[in-house]
VMD Tcl script that builds the backbone (N, CA, C; Angstrom):
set m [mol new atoms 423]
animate dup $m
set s [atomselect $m all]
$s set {name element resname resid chain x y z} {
  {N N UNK 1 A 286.784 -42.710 41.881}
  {CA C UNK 1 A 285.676 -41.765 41.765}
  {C C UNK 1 A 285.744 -40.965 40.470}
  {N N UNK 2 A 286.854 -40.654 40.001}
  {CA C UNK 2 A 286.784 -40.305 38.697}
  {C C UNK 2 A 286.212 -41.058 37.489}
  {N N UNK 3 A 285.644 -42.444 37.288}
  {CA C UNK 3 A 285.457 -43.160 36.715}
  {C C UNK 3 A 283.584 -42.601 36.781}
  {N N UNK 4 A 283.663 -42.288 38.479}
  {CA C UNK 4 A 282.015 -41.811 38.404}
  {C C UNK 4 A 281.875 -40.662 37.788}
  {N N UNK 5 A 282.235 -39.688 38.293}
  {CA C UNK 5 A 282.946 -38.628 37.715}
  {C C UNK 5 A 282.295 -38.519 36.105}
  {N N UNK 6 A 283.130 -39.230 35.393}
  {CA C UNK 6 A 283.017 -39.085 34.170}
  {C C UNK 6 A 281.657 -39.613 33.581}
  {N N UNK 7 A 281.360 -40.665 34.037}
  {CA C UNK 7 A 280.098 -41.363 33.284}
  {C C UNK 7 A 279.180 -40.402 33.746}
  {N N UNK 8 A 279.262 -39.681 34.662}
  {CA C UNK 8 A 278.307 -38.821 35.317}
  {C C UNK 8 A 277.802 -37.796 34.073}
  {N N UNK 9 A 278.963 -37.665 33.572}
  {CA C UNK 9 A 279.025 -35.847 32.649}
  {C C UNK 9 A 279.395 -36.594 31.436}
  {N N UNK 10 A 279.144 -37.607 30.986}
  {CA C UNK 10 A 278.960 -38.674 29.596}
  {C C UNK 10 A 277.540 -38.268 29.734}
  {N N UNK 11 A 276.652 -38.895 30.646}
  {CA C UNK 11 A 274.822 -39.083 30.774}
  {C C UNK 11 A 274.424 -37.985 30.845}
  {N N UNK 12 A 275.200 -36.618 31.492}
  {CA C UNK 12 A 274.403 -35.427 32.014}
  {C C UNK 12 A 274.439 -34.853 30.128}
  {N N UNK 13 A 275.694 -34.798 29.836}
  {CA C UNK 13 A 275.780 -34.562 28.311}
  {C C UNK 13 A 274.596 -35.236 27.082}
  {N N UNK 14 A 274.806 -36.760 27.301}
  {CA C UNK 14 A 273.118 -37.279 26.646}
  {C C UNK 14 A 272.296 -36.603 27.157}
  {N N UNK 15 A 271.551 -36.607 28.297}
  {CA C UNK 15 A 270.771 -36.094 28.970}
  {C C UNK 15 A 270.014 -35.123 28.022}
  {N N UNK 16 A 271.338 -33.665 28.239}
  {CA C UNK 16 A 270.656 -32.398 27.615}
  {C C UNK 16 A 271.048 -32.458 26.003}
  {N N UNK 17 A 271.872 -33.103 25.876}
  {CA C UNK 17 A 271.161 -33.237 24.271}
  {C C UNK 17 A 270.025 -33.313 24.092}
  {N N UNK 18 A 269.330 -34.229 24.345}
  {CA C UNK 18 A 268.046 -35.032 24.367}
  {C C UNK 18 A 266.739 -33.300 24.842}
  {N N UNK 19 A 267.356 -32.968 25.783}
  {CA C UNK 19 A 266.739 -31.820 26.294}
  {C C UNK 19 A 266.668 -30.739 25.450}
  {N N UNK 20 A 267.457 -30.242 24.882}
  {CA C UNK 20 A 267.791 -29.582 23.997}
  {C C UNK 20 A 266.499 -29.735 22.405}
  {N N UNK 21 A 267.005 -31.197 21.981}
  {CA C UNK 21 A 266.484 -31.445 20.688}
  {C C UNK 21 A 264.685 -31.541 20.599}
  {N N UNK 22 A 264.403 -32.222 21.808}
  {CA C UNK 22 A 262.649 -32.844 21.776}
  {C C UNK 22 A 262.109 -31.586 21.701}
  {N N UNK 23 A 262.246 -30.140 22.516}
  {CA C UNK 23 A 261.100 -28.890 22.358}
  {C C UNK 23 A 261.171 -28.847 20.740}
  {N N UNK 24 A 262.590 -29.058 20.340}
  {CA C UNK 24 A 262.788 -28.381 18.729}
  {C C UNK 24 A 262.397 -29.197 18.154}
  {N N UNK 25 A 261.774 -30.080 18.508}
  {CA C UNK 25 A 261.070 -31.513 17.488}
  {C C UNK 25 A 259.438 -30.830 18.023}
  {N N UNK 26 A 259.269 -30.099 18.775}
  {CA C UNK 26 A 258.075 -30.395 19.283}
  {C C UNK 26 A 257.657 -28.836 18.523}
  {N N UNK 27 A 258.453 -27.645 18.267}
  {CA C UNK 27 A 258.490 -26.667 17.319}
  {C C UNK 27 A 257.784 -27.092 16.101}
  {N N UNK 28 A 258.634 -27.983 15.443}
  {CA C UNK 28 A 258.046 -28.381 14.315}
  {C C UNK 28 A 256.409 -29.169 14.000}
  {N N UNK 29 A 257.019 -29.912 14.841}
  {CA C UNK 29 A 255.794 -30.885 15.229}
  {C C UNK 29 A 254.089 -30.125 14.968}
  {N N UNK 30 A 254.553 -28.898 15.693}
  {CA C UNK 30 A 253.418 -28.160 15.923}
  {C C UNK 30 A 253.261 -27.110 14.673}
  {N N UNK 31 A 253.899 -27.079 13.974}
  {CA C UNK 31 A 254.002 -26.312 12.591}
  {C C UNK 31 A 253.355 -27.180 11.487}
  {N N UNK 32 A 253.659 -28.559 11.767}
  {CA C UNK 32 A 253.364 -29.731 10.377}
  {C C UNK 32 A 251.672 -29.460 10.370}
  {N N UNK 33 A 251.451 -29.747 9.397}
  {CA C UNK 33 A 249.961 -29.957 8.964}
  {C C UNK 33 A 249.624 -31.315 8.434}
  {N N UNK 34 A 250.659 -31.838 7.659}
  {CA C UNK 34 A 250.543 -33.698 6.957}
  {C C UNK 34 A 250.508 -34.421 8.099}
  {N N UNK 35 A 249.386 -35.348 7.544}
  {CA C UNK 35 A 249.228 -36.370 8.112}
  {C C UNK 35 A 250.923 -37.345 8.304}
  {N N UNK 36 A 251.537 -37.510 7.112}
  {CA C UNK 36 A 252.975 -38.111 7.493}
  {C C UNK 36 A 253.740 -37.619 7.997}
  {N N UNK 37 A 253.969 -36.180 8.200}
  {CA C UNK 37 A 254.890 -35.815 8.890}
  {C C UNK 37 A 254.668 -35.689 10.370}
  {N N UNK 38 A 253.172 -35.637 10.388}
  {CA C UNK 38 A 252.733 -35.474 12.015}
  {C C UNK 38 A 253.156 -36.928 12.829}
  {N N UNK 39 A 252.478 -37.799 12.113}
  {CA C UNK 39 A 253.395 -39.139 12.401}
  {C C UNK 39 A 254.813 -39.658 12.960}
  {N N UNK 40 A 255.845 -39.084 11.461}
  {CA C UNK 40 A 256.675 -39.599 11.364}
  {C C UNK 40 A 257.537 -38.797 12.984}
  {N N UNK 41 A 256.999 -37.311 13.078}
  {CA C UNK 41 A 257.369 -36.375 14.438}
  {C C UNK 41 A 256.809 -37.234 15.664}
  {N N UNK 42 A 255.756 -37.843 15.333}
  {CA C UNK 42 A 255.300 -39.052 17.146}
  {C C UNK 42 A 256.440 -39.653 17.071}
  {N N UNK 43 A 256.665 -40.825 15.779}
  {CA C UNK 43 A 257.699 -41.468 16.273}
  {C C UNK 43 A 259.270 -41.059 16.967}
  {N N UNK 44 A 259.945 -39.935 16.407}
  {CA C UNK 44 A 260.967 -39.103 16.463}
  {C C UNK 44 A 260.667 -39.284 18.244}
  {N N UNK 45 A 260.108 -37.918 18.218}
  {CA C UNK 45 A 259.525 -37.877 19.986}
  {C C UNK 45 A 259.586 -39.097 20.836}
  {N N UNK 46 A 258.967 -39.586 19.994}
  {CA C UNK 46 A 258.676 -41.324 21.358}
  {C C UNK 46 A 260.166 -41.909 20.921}
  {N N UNK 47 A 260.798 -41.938 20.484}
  {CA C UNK 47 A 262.325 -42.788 20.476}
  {C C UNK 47 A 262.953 -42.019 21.135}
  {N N UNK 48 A 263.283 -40.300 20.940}
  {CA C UNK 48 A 263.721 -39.629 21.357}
  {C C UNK 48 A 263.815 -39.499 23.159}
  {N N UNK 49 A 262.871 -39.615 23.696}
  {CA C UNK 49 A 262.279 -39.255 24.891}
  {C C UNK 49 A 262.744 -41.010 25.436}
  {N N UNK 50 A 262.143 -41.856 24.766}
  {CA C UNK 50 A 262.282 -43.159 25.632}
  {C C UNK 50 A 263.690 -43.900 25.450}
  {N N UNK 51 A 263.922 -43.474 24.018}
  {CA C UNK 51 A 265.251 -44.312 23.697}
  {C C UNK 51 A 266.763 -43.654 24.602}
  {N N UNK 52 A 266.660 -42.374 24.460}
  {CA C UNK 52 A 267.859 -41.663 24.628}
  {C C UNK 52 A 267.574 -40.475 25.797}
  {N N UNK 53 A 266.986 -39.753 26.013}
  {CA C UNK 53 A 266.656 -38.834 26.857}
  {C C UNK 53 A 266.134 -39.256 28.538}
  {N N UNK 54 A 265.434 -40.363 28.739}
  {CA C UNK 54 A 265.176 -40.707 29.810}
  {C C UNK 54 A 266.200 -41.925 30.517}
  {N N UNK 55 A 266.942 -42.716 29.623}
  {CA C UNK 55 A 267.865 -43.501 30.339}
  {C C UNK 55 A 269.029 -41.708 30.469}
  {N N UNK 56 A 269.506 -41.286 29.891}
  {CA C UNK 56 A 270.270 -40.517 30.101}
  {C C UNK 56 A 269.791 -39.738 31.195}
  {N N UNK 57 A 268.780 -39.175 31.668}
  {CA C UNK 57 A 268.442 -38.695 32.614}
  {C C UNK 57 A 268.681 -40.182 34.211}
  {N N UNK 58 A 268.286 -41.230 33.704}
  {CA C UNK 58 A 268.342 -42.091 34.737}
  {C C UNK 58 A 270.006 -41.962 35.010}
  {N N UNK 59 A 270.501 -42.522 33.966}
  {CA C UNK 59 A 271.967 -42.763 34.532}
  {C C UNK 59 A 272.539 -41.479 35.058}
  {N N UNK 60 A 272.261 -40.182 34.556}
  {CA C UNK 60 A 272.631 -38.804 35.183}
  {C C UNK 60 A 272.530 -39.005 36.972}
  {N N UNK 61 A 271.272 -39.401 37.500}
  {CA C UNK 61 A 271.127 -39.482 38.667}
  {C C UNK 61 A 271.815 -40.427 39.064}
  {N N UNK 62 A 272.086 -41.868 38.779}
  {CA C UNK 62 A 272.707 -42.531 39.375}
  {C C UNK 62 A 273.853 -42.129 39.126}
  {N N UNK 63 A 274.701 -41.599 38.694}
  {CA C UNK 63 A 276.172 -41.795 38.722}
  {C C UNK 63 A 276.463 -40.291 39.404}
  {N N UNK 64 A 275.390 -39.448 39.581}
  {CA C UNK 64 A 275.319 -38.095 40.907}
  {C C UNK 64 A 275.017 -38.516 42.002}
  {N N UNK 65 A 274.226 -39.736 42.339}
  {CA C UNK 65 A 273.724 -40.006 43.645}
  {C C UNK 65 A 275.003 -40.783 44.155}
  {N N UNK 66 A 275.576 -41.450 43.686}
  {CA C UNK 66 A 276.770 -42.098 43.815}
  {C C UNK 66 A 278.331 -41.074 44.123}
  {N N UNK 67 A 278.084 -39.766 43.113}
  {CA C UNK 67 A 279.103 -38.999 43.754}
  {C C UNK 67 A 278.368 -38.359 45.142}
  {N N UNK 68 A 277.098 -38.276 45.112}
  {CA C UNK 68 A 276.798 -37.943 46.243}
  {C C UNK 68 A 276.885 -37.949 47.753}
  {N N UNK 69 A 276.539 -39.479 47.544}
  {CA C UNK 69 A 276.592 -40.164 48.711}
  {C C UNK 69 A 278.545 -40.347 49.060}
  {N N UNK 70 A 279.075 -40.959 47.995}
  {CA C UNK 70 A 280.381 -41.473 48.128}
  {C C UNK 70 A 281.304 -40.374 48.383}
  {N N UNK 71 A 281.104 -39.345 47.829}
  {CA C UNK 71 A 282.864 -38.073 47.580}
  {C C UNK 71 A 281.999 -36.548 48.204}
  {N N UNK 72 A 281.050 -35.709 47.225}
  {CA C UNK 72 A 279.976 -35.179 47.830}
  {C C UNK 72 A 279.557 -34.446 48.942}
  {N N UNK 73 A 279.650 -35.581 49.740}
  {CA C UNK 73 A 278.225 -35.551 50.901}
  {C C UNK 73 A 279.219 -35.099 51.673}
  {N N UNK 74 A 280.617 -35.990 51.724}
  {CA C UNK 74 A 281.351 -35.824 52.990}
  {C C UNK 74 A 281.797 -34.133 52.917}
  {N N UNK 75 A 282.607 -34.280 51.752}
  {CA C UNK 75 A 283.055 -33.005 51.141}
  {C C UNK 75 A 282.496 -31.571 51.045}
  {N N UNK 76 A 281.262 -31.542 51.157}
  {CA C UNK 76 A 280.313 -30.245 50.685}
  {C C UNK 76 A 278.997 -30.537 51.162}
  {N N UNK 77 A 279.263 -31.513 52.499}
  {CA C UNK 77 A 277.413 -31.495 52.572}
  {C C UNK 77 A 276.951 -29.916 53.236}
  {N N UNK 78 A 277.107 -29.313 53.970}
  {CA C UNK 78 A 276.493 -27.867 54.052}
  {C C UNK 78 A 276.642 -26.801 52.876}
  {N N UNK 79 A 277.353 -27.064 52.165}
  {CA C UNK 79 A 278.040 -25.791 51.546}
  {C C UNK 79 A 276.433 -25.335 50.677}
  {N N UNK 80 A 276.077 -24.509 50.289}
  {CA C UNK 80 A 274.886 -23.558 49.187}
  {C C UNK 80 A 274.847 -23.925 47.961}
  {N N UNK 81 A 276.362 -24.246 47.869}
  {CA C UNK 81 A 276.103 -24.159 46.200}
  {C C UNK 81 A 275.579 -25.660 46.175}
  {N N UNK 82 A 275.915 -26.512 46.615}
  {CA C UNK 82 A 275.275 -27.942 46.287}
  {C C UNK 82 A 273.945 -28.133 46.516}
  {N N UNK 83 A 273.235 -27.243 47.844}
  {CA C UNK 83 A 271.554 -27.613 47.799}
  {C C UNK 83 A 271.190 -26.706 46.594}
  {N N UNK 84 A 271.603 -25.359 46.197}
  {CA C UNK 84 A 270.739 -24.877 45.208}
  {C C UNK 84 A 270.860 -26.194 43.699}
  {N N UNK 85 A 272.334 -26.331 43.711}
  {CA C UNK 85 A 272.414 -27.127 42.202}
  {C C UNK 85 A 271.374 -28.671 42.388}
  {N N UNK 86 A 271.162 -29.159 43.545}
  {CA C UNK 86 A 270.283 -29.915 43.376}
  {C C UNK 86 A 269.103 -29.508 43.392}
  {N N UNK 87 A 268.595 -28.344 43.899}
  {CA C UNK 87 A 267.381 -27.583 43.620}
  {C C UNK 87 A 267.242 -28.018 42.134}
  {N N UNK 88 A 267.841 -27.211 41.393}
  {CA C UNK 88 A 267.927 -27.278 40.126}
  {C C UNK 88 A 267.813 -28.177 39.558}
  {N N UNK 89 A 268.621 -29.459 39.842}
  {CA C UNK 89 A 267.858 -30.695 39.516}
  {C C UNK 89 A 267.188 -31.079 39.398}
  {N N UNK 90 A 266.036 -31.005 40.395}
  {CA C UNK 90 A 264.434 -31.591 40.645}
  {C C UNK 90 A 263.501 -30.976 39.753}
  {N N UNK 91 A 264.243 -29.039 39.563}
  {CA C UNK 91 A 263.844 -28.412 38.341}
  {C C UNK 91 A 263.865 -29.092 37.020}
  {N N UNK 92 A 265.087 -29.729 36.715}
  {CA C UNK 92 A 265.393 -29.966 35.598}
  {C C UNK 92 A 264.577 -31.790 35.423}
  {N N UNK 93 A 264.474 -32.507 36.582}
  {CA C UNK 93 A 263.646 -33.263 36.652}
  {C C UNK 93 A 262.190 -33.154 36.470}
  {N N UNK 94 A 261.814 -32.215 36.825}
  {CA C UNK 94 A 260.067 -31.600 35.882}
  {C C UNK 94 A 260.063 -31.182 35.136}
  {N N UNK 95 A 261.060 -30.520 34.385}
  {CA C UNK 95 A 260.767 -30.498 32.891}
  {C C UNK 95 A 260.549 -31.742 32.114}
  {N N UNK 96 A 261.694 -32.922 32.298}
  {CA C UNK 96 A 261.476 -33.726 31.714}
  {C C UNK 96 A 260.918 -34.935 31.578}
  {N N UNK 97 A 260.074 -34.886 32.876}
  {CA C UNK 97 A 258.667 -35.492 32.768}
  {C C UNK 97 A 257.630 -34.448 32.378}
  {N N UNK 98 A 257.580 -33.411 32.054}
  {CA C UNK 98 A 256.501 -32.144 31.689}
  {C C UNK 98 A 256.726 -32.236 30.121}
  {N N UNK 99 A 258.123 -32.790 29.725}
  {CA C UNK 99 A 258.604 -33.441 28.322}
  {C C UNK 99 A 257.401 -34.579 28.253}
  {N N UNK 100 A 257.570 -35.200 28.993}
  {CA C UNK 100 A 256.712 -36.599 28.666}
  {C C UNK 100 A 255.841 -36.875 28.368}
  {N N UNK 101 A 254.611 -35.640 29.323}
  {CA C UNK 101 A 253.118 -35.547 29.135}
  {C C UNK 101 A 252.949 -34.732 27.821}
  {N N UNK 102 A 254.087 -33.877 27.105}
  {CA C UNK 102 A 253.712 -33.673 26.385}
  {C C UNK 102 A 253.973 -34.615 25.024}
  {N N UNK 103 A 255.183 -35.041 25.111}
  {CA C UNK 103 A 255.174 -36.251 24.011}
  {C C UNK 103 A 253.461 -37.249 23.934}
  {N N UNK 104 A 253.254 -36.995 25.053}
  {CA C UNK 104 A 251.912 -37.963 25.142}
  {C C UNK 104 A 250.636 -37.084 24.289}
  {N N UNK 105 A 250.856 -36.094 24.567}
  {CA C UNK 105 A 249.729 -35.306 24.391}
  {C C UNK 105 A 250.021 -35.184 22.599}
  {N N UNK 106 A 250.976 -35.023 22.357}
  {CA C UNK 106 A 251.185 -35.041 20.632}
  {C C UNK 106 A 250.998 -36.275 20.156}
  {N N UNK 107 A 251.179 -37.283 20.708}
  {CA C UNK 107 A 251.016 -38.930 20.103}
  {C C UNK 107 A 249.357 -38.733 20.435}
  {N N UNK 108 A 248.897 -38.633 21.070}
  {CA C UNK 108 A 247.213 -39.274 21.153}
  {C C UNK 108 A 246.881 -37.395 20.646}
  {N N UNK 109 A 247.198 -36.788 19.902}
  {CA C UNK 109 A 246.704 -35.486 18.931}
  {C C UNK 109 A 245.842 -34.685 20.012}
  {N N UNK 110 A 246.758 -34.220 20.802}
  {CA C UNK 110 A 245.998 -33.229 22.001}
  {C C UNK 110 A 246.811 -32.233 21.940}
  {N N UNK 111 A 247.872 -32.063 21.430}
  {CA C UNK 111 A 248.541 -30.786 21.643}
  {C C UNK 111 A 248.548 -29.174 21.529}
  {N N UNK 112 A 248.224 -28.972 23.016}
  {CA C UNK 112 A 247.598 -27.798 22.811}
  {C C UNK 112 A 248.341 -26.470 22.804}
  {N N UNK 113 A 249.243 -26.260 22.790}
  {CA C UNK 113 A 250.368 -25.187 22.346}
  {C C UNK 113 A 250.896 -25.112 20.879}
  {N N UNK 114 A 250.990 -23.752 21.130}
  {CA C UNK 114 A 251.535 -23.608 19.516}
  {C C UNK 114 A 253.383 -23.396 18.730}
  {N N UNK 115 A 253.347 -23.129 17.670}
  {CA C UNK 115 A 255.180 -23.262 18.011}
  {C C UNK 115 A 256.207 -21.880 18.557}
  {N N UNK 116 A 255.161 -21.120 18.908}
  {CA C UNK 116 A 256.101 -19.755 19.570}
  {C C UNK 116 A 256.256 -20.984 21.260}
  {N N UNK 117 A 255.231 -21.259 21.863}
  {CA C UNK 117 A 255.435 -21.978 22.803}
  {C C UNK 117 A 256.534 -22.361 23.246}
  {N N UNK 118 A 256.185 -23.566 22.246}
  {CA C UNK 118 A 257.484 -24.525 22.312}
  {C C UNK 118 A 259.316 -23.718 21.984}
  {N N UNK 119 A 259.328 -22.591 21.050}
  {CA C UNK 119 A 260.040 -21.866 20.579}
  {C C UNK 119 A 260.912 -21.525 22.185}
  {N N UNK 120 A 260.398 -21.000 23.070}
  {CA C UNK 120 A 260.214 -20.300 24.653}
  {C C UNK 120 A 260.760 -21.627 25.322}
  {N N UNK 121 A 259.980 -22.608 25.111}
  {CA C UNK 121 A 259.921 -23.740 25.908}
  {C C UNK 121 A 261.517 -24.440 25.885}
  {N N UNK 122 A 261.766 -24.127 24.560}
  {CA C UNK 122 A 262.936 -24.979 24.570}
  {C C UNK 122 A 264.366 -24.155 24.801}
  {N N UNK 123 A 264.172 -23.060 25.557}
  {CA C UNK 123 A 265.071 -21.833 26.229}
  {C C UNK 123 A 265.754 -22.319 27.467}
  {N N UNK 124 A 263.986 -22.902 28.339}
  {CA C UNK 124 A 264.732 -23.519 29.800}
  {C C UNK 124 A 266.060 -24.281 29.873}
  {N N UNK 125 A 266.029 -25.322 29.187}
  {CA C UNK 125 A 267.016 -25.991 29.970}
  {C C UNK 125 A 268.314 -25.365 29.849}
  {N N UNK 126 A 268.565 -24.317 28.808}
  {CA C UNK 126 A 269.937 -23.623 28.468}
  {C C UNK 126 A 270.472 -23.266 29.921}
  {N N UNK 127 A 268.837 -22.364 30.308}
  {CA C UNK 127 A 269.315 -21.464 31.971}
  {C C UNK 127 A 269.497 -22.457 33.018}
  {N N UNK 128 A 269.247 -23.609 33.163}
  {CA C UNK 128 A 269.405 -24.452 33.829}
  {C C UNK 128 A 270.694 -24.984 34.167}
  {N N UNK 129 A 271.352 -25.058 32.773}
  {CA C UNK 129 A 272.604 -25.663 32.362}
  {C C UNK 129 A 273.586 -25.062 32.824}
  {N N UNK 130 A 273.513 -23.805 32.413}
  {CA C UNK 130 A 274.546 -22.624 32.531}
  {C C UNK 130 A 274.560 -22.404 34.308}
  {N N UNK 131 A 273.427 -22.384 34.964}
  {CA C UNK 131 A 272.886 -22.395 35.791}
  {C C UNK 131 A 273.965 -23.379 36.970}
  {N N UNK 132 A 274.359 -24.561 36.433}
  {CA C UNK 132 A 274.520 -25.507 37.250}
  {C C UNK 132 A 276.019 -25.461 37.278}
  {N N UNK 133 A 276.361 -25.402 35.685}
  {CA C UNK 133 A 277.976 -25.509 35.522}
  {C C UNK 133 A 278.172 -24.995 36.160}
  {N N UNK 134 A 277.761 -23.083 36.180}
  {CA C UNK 134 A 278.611 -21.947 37.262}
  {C C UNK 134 A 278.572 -22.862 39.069}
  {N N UNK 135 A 277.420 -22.775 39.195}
  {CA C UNK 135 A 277.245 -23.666 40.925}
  {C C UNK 135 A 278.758 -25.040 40.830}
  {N N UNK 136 A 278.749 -25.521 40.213}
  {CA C UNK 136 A 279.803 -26.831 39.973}
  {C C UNK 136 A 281.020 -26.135 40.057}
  {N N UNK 137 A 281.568 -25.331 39.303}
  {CA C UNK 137 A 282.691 -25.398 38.661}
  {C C UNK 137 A 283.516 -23.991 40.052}
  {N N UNK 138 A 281.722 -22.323 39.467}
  {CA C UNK 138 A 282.447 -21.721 40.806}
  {C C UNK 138 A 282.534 -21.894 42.166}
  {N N UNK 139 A 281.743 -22.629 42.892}
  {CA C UNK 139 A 281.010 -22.968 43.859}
  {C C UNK 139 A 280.854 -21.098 44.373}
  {N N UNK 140 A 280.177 -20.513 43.781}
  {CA C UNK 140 A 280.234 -19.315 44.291}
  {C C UNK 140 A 279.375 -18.895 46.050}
  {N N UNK 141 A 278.996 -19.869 46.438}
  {CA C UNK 141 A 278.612 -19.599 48.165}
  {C C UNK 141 A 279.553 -19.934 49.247}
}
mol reanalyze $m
mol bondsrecalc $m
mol representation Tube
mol addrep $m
């Protein structure tokens, strides 16, 4: 289980990289005025989001659903701190499809926020993060 363990917090680590970087691509994004740079920011976004950010989010879940079910469930299925940190999950799972529609919305030139927005926007996942480690690490319930 340590083998899950680890790949778990390898992907959760891609993951929020990925989380981290796309609002601050999407900052800029929304600052550019050139036609090439507005571009060259779709492509960024769309590699970003499809290449690296959404398998990392996939494998995040599988290699949690797996400690879940396997070590987990037996271990801590009532305990608080584990339903809130998966709360948080599903949180952190709508952001980054709420990532998606907006990558969409900047590729087909709909983007309707500006870069204080995104500035704000790209705050969440910090509280999320911090959010989860403490639930993980203190189990404070």
């Amino acid at each position: 289980m340590l083998w899950v363990k680890a790949f778990h917090i390898i992907f959760m680590v891609t993951w929020f990289a990925a989380l981290f970087y796309l609002p601050r691509l999407f900052v800029y994004h929304a600052m550019t005025e050139d036609r090439d740079g507005i571009e060259r920011f779709k492509v960024m976004e769309r590699k970003l989001y499809r290449g690296i950010m959404t398998p990392g989010m996939v494998l995040t879940v599988v290699f949690g659903l797996w400690l879940l079910f396997d070590y987990a469930w037996s271990a801590y299925a009532h305990s608080a701190w584990l339903t809130v940190k998966l709360m948080l999950v599903l949180v952190l799972l709508a952001y980054h499809f709420y990532c998606g529609r907006l990558v969409k919305a900047f590729a087909e030139d709909k983007n309707q926020h500006g870069h204080v927005f995104y500035r704000w926007f790209n705050e969440f996942p910090v509280l999320l993060l911090v959010a989860i480690i403490i639930l993980v690490v203190v189990k404070p319930f």
